[in-house]
MIFIGU-585805 format. One record per atom (N, C-alpha, C): x, y, z. Coordinates in steps of 0.001 Angstrom, whole numbers. Each point is the difference from the previous one (the first is absolute). Layout:
N
r xx:X, yy:Y, zz:Z;
...
// end
This chain:
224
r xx:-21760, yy:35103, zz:1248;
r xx:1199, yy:756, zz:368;
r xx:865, yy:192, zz:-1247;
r xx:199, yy:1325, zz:-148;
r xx:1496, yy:236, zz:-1029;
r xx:899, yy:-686, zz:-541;
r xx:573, yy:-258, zz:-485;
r xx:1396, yy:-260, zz:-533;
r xx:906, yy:731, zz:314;
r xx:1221, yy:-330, zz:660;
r xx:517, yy:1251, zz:400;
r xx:1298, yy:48, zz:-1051;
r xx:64, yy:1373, zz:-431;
r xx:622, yy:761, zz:-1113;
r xx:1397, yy:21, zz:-165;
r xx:745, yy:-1008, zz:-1376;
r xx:1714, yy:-232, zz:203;
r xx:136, yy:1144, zz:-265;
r xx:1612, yy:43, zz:480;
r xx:466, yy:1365, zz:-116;
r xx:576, yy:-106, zz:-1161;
r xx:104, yy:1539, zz:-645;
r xx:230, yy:557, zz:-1441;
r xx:1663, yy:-324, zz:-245;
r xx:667, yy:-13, zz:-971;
r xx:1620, yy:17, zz:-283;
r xx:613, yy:1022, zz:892;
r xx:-696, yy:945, zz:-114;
r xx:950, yy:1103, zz:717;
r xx:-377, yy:418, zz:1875;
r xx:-1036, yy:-947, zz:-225;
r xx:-109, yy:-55, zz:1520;
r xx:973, yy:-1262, zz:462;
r xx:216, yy:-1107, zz:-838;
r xx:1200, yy:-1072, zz:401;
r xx:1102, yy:849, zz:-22;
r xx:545, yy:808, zz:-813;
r xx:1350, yy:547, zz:171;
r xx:315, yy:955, zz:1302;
r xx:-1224, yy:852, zz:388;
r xx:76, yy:504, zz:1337;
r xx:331, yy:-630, zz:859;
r xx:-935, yy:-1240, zz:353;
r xx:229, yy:-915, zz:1075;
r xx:1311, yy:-640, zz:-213;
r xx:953, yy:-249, zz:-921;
r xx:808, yy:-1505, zz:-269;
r xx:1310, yy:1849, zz:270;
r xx:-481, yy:1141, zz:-560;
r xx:1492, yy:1010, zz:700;
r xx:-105, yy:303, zz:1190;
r xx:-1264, yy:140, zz:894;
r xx:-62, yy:240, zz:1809;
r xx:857, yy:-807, zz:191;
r xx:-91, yy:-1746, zz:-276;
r xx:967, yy:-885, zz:55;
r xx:1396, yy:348, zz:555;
r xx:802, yy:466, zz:-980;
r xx:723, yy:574, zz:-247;
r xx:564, yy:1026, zz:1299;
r xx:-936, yy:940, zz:-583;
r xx:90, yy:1064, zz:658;
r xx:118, yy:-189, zz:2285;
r xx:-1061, yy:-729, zz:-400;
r xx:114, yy:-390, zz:1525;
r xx:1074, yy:-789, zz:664;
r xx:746, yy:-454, zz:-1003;
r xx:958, yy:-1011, zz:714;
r xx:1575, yy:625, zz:-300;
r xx:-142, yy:666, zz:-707;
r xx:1250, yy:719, zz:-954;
r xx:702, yy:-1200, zz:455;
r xx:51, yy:-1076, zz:-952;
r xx:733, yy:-1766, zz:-84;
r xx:107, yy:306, zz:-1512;
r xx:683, yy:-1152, zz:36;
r xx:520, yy:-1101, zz:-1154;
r xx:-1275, yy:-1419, zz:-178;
r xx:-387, yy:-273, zz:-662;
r xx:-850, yy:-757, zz:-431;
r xx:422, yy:-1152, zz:-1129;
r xx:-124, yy:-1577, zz:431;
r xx:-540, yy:-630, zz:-750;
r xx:-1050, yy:187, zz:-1107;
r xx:-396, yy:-771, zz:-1179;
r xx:-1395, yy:-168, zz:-524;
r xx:-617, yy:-819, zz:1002;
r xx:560, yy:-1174, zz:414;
r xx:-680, yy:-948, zz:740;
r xx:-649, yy:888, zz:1522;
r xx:833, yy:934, zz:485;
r xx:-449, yy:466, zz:654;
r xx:-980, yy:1049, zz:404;
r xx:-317, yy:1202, zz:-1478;
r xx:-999, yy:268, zz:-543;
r xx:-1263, yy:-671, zz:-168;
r xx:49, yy:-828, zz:-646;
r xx:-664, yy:-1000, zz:-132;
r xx:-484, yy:-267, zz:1147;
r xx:100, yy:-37, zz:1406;
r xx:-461, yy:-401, zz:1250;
r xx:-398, yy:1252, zz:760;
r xx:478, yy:1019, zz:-374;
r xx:-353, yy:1292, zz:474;
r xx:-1768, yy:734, zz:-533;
r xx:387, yy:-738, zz:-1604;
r xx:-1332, yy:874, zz:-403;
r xx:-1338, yy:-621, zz:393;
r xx:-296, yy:-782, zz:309;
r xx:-1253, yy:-471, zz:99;
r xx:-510, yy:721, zz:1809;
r xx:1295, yy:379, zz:698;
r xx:-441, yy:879, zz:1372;
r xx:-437, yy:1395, zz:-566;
r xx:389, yy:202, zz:-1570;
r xx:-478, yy:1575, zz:-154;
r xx:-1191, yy:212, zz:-721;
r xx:-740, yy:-1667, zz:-196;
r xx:-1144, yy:349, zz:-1219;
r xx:857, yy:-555, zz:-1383;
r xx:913, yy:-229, zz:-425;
r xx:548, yy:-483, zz:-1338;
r xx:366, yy:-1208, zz:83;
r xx:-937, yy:-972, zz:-710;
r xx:334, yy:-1496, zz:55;
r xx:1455, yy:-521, zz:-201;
r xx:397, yy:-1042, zz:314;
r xx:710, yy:-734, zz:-701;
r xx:697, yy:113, zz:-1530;
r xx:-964, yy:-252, zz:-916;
r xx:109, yy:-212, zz:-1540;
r xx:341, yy:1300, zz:-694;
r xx:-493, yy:891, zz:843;
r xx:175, yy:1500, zz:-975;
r xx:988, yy:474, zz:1011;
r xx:822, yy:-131, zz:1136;
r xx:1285, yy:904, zz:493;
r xx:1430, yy:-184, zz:-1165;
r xx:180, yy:-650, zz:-1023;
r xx:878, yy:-321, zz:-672;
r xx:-261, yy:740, zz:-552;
r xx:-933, yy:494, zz:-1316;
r xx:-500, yy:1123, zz:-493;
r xx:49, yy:1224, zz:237;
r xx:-285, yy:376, zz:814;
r xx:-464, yy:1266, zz:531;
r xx:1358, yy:544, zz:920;
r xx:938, yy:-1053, zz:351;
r xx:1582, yy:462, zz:4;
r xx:719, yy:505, zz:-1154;
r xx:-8, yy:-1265, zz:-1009;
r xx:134, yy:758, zz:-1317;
r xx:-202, yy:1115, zz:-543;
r xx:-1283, yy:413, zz:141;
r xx:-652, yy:1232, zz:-19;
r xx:468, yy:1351, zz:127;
r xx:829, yy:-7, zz:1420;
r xx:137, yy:761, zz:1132;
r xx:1661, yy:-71, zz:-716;
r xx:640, yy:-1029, zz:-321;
r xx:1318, yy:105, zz:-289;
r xx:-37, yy:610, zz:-1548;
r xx:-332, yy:-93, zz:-785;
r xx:-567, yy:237, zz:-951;
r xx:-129, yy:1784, zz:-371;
r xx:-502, yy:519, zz:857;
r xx:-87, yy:1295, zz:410;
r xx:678, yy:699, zz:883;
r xx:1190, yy:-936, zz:425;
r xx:1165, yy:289, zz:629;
r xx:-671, yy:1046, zz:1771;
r xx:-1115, yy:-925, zz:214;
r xx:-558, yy:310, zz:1557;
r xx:545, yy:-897, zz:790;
r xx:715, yy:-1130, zz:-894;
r xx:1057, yy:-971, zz:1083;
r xx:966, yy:-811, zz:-558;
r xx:1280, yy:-385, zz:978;
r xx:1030, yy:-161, zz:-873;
r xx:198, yy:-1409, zz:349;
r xx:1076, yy:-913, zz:-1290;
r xx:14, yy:-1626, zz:470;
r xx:1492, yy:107, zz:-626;
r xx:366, yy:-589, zz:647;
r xx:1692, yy:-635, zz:-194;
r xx:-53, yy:-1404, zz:409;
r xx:1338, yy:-769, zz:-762;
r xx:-524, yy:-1412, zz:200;
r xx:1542, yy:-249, zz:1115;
r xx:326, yy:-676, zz:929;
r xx:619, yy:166, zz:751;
r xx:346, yy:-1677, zz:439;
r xx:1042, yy:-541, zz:-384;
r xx:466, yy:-1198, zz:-77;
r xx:-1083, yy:-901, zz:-1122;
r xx:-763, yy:-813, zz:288;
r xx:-1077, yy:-515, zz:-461;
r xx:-1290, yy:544, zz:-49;
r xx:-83, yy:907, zz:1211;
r xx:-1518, yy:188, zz:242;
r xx:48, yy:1960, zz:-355;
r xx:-1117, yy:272, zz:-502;
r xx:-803, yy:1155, zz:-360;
r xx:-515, yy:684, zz:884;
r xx:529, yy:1087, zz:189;
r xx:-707, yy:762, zz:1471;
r xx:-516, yy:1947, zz:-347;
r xx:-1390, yy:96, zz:373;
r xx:-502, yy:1102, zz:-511;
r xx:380, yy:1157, zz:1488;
r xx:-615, yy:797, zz:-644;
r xx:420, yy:1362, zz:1474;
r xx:-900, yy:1251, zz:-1008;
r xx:-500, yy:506, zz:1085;
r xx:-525, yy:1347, zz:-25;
r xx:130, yy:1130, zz:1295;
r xx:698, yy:1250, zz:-479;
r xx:-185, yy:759, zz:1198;
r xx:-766, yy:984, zz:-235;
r xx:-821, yy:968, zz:926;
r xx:-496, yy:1013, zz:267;
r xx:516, yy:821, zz:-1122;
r xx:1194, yy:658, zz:228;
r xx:1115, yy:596, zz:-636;
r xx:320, yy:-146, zz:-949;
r xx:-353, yy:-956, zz:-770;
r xx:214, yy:-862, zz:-1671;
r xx:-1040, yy:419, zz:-689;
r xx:-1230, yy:-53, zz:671;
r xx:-1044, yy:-1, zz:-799;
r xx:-224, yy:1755, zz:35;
r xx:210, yy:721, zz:1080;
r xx:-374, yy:1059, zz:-397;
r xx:1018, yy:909, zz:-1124;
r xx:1211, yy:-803, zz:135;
r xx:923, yy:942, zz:-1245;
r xx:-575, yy:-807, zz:-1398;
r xx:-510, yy:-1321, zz:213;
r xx:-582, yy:-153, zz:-1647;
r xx:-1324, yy:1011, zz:-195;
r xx:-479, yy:393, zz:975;
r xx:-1440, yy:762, zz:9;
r xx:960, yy:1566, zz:-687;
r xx:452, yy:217, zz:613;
r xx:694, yy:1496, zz:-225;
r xx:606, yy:-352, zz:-1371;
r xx:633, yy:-916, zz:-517;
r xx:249, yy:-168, zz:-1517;
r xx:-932, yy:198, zz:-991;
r xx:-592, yy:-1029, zz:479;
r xx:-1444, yy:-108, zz:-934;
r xx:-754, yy:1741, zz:-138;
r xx:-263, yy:365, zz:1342;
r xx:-565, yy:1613, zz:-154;
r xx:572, yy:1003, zz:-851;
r xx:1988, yy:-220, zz:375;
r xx:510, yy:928, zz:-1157;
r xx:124, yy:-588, zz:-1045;
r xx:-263, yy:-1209, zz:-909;
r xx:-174, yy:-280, zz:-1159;
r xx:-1354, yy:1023, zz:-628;
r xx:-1049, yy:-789, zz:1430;
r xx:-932, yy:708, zz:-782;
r xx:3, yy:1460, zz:-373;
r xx:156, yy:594, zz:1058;
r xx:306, yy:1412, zz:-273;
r xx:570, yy:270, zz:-1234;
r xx:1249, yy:-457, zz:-258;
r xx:798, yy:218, zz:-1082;
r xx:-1142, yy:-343, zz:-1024;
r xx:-405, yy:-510, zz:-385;
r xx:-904, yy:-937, zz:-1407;
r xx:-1014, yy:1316, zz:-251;
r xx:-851, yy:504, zz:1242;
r xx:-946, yy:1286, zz:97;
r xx:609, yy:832, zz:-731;
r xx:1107, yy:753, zz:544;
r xx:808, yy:823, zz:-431;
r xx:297, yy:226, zz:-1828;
r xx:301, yy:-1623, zz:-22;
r xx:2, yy:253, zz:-1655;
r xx:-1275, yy:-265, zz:-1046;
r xx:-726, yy:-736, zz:872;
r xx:-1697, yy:362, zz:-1033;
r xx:-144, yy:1372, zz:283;
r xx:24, yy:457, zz:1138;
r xx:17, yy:1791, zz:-594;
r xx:363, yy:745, zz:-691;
r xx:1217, yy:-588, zz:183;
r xx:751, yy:1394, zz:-1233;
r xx:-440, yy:-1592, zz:-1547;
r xx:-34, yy:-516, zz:-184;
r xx:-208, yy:-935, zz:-917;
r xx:-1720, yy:867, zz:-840;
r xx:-732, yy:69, zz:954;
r xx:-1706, yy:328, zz:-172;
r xx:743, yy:2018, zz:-331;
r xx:721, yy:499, zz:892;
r xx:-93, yy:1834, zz:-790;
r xx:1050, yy:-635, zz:-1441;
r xx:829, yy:-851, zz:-164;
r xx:658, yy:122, zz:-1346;
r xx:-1089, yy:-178, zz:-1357;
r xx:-1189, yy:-862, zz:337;
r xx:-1149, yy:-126, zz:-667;
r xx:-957, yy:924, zz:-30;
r xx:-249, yy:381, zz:1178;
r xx:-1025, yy:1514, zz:-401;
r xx:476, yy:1282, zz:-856;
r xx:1985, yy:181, zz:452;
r xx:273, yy:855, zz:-860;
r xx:472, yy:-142, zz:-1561;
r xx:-95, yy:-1446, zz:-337;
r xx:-113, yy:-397, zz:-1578;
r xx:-999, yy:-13, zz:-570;
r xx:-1270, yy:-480, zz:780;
r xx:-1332, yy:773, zz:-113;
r xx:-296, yy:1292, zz:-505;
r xx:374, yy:959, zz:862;
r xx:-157, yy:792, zz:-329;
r xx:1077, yy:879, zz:-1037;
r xx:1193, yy:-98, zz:-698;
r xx:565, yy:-112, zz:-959;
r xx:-607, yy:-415, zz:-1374;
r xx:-578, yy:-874, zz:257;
r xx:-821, yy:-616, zz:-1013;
r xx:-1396, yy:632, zz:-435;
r xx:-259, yy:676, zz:1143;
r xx:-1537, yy:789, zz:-738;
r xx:998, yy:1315, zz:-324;
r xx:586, yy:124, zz:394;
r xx:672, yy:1487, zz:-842;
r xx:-158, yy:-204, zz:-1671;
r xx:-569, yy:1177, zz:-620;
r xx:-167, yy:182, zz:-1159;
r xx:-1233, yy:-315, zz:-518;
r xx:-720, yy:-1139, zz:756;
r xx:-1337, yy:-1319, zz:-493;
r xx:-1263, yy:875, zz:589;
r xx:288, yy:1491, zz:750;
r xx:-1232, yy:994, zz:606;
r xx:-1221, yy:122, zz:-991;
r xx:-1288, yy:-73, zz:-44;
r xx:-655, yy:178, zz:-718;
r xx:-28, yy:1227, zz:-760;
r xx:-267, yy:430, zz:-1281;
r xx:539, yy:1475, zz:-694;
r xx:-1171, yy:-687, zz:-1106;
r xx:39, yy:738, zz:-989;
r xx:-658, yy:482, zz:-1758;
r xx:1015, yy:-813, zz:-400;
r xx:1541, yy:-29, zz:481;
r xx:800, yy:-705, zz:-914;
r xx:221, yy:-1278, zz:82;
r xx:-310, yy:-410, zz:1032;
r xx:264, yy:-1772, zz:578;
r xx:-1534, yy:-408, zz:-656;
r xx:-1016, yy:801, zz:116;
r xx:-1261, yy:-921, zz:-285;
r xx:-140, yy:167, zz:-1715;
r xx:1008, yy:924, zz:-832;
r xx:-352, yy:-521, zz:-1211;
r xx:1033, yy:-258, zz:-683;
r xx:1186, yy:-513, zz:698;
r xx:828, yy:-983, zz:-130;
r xx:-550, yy:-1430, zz:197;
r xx:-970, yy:-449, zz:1196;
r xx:-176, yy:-1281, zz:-41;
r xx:-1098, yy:-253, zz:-850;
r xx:-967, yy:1098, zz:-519;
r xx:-726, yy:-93, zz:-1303;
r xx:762, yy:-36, zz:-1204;
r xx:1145, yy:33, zz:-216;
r xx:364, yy:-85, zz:-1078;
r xx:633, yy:-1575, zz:-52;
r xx:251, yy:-375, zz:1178;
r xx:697, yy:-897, zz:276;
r xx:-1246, yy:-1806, zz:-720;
r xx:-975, yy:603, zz:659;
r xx:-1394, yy:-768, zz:122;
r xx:-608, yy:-339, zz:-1397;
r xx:840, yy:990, zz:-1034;
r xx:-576, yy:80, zz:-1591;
r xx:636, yy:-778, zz:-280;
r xx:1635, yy:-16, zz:-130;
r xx:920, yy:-753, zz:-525;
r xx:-403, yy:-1288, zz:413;
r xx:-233, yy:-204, zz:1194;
r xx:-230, yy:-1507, zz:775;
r xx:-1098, yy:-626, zz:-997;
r xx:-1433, yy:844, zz:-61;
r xx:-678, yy:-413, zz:-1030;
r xx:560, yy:-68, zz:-1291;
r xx:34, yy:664, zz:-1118;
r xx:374, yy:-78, zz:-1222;
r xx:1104, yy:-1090, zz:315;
r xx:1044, yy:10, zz:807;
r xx:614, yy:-1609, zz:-379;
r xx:-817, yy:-1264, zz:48;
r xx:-904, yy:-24, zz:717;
r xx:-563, yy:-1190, zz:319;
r xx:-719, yy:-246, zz:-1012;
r xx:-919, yy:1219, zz:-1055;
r xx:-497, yy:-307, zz:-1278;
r xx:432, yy:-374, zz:-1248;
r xx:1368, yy:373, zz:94;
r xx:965, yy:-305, zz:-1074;
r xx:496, yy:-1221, zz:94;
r xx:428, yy:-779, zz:1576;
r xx:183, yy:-1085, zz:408;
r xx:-763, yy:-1099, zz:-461;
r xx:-1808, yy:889, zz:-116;
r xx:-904, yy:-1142, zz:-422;
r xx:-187, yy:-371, zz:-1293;
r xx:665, yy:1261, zz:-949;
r xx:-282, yy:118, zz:-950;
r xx:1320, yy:-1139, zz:-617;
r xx:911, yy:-149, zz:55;
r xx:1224, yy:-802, zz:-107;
r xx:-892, yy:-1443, zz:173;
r xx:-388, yy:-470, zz:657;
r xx:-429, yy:-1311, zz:632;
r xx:-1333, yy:-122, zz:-1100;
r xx:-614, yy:1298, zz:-609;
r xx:-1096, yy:-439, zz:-885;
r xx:900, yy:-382, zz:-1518;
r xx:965, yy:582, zz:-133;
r xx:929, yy:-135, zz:-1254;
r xx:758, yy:-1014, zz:-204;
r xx:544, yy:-642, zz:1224;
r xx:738, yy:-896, zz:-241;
r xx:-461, yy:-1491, zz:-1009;
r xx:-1180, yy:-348, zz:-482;
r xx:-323, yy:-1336, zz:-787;
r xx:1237, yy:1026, zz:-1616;
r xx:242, yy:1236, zz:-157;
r xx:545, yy:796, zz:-931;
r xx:1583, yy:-567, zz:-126;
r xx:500, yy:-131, zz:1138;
r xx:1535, yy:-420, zz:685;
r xx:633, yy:-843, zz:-1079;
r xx:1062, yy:553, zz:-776;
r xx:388, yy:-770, zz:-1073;
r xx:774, yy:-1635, zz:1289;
r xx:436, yy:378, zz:776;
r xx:4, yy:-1374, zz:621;
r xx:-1324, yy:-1070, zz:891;
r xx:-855, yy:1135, zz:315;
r xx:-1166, yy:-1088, zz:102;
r xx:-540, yy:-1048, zz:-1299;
r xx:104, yy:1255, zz:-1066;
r xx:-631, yy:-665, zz:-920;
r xx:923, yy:-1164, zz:-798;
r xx:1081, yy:253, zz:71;
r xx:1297, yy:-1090, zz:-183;
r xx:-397, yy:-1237, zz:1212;
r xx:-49, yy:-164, zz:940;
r xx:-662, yy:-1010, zz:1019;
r xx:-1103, yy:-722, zz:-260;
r xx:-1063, yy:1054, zz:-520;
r xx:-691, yy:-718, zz:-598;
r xx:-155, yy:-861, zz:-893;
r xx:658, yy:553, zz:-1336;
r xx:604, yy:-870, zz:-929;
r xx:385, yy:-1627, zz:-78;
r xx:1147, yy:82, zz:1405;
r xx:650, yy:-1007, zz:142;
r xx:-847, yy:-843, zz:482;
r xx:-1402, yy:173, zz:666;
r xx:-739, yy:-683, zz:1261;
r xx:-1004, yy:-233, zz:-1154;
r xx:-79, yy:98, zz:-1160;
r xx:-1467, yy:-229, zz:-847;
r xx:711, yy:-1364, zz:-900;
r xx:1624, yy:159, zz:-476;
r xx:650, yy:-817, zz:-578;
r xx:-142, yy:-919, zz:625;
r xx:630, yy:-183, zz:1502;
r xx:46, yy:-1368, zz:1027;
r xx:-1194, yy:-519, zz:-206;
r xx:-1199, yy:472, zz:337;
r xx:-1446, yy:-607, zz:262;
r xx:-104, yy:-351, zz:-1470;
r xx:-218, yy:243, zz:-1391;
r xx:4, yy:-113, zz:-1000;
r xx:925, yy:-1818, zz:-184;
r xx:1187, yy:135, zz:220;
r xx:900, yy:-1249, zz:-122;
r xx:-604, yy:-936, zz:1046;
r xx:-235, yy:467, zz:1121;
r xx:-976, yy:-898, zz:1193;
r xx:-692, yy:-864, zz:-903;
r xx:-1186, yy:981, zz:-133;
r xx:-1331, yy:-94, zz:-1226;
r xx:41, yy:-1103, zz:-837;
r xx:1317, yy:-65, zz:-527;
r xx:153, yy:-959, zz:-1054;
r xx:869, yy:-1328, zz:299;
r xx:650, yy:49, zz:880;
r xx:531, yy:-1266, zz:325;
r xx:-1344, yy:-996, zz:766;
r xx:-1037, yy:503, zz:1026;
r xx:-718, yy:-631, zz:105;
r xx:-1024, yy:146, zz:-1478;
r xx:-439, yy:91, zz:-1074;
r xx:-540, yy:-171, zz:-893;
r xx:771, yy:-1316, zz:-915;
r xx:1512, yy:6, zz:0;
r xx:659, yy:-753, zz:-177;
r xx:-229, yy:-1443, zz:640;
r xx:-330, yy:306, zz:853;
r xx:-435, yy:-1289, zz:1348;
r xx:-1174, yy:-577, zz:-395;
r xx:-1366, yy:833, zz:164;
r xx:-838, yy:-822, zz:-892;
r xx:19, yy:-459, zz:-1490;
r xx:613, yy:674, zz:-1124;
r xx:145, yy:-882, zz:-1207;
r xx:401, yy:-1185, zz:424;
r xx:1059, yy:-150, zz:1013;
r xx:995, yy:-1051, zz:-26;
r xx:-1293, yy:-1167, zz:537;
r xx:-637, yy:400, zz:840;
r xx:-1181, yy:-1003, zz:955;
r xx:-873, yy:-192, zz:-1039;
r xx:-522, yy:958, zz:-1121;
r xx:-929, yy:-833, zz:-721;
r xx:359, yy:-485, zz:-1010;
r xx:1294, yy:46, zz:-394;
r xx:832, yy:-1012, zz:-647;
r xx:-342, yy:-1327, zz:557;
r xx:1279, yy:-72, zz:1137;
r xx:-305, yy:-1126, zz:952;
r xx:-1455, yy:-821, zz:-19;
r xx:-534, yy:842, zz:34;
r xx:-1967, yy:-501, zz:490;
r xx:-711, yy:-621, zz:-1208;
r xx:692, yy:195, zz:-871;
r xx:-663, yy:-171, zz:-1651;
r xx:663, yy:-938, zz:-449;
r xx:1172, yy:-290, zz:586;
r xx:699, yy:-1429, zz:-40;
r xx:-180, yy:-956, zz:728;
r xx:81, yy:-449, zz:1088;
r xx:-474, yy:-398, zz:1222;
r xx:-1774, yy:-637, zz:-417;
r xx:-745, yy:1132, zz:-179;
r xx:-1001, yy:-621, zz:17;
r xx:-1167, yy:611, zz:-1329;
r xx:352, yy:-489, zz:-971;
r xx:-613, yy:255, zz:-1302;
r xx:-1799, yy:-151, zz:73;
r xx:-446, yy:-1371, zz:1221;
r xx:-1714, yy:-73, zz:-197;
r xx:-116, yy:1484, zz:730;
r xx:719, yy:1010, zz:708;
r xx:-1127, yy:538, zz:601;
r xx:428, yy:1351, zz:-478;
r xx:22, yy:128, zz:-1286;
r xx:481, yy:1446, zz:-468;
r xx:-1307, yy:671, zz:-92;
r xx:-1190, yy:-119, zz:-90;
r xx:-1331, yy:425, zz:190;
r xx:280, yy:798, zz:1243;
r xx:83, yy:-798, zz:1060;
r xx:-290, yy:317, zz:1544;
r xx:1033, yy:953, zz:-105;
r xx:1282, yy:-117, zz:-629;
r xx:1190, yy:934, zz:739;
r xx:-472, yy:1430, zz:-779;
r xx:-330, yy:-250, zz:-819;
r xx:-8, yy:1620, zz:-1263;
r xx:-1931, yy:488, zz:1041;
r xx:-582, yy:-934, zz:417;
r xx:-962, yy:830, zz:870;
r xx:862, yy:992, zz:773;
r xx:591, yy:-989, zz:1080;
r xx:942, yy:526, zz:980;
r xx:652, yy:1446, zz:41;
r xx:891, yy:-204, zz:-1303;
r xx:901, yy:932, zz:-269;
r xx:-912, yy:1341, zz:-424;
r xx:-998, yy:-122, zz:-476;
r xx:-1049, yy:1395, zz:-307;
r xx:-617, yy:148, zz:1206;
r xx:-137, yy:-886, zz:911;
r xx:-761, yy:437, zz:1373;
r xx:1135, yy:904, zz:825;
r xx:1021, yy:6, zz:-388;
r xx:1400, yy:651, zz:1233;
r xx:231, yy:784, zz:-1201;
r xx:-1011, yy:784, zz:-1176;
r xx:1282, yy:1032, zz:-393;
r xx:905, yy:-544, zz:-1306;
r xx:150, yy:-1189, zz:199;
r xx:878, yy:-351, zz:-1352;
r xx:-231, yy:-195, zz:-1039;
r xx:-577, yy:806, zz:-850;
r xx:-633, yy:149, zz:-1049;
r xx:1159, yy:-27, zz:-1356;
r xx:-449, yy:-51, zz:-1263;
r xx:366, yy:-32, zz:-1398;
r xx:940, yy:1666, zz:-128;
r xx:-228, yy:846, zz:990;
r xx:549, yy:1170, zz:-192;
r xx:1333, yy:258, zz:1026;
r xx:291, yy:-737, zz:1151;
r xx:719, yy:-469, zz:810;
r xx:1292, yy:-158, zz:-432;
r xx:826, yy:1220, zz:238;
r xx:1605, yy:-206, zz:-1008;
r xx:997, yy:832, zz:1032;
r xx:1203, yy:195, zz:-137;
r xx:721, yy:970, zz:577;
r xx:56, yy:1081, zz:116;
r xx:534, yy:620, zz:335;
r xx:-128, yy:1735, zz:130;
r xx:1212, yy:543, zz:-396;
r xx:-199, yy:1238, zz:-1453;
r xx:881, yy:-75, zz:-371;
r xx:303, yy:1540, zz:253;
r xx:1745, yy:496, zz:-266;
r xx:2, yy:1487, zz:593;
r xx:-363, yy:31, zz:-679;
r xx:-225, yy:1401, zz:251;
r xx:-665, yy:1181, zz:-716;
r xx:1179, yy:658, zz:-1143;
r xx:-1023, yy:147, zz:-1329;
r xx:1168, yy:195, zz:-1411;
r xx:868, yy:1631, zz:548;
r xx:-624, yy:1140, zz:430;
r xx:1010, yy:1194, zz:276;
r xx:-18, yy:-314, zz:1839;
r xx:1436, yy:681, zz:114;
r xx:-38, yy:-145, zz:1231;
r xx:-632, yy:946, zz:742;
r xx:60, yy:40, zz:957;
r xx:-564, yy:703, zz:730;
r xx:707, yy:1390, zz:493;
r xx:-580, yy:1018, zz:195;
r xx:622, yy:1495, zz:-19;
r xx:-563, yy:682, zz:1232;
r xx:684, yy:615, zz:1179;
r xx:-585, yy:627, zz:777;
r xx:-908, yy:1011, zz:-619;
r xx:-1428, yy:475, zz:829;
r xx:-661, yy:760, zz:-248;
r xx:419, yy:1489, zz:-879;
r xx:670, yy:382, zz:624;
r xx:790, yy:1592, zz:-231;
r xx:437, yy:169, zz:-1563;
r xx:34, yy:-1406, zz:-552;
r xx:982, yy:-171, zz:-1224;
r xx:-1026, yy:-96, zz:-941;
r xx:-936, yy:-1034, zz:211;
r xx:-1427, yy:-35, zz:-400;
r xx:-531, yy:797, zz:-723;
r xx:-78, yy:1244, zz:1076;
r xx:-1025, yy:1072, zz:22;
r xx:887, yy:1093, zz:-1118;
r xx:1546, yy:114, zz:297;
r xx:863, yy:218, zz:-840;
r xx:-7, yy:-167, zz:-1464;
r xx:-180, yy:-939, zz:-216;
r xx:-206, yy:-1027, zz:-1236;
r xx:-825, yy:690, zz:-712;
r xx:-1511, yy:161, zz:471;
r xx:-1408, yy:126, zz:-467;
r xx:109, yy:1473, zz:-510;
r xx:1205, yy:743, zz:467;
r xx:-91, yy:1537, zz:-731;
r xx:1059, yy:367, zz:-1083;
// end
């Protein structure tokens, strides 16, 4: 056998306004509450589904000494129905004229843009420029190592690494100083060592360079 099928939210709000409607009363919650389970709406959800209903102004609550008392009439609900309809109405009304203020800017806007000889070799001319900038664009980006300030950047970034260069070179003299003092039997083993990593008899600082350095442009300048 089936399960038989709870009712939907808006089938509780039907049943919990017949309520209402049938008694044209004043209502407790507590007394709601005892009403709904004769209409199909449990217990636990008539608090809710009043809310609901008040909420959407399908029923009204005033609190009246201590206690809270709801009411719905026939007559209440159909002038919120008739509100609601001329809202809507009203809202229609202005997406209409809202939707012709857009079709006729629309069409404002293709004024002049008609296809012709003159629009299509206007946007060919348009289509050249677009290219030739973009080649010239590339051509800039192939030139720039030329950039009297790239090449100034550079400069500065060959000096740093250069002084780098040599403070750790500084570091090992200082260690095979150290190492040659420290331990005199094994200067055999260390001078293996030091030629196995590179540290050879030719192993010195790095010194600038005697002319400085000249962007390309000046160079090439120079040579004529």
């Amino acid at each position: 056998m089936s399960k038989k099928r709870g009712l939907s939210l808006e089938e509780k709000r039907e049943k919990m306004l017949q309520i209402f409607y049938d008694s044209q009363d004043f209502f407790l919650l507590k007394e709601l509450e005892k009403s709904g389970p004769k209409k199909g709406v449990i217990t636990q959800s008539v608090k809710d589904v009043v809310q609901s209903l008040v909420d959407d102004d399908l029923v009204f609550k005033d609190k009246i000494g201590t206690s809270v008392y709801f009411w719905s009439l026939p007559s209440c609900a159909g002038n919120q129905l008739r509100n609601i309809q001329k809202k809507l109405d009203s809202d229609l009304q202005s997406s209409k004229k809202r939707y012709k203020e857009l079709i006729d800017q629309c069409n404002d806007l293709k004024k002049g843009r008609e296809d012709s000889d003159e629009r299509e070799e206007a946007l060919h001319e348009l289509k050249a420029i677009e290219k030739k900038y973009n080649e010239l664009k590339g051509e800039i980006v192939q030139y720039s190592d030329n950039d009297p300030a790239t090449f100034e950047a550079m400069k500065q970034a060959i000096e740093v690494a250069r002084g780098a260069a040599n403070r750790w070179t500084d570091n090992i003299f200082t260690l095979r100083q150290w190492c040659s003092k420290n331990f005199p039997q094994a200067k055999e083993q260390l001078e293996h060592l030091y030629n196995e990593v590179g540290i050879t008899d030719e192993f010195d600082y790095l010194e600038a360079p005697v002319a400085s350095l000249s962007p390309p442009d000046q160079v090439m300048e120079g040579n004529f």
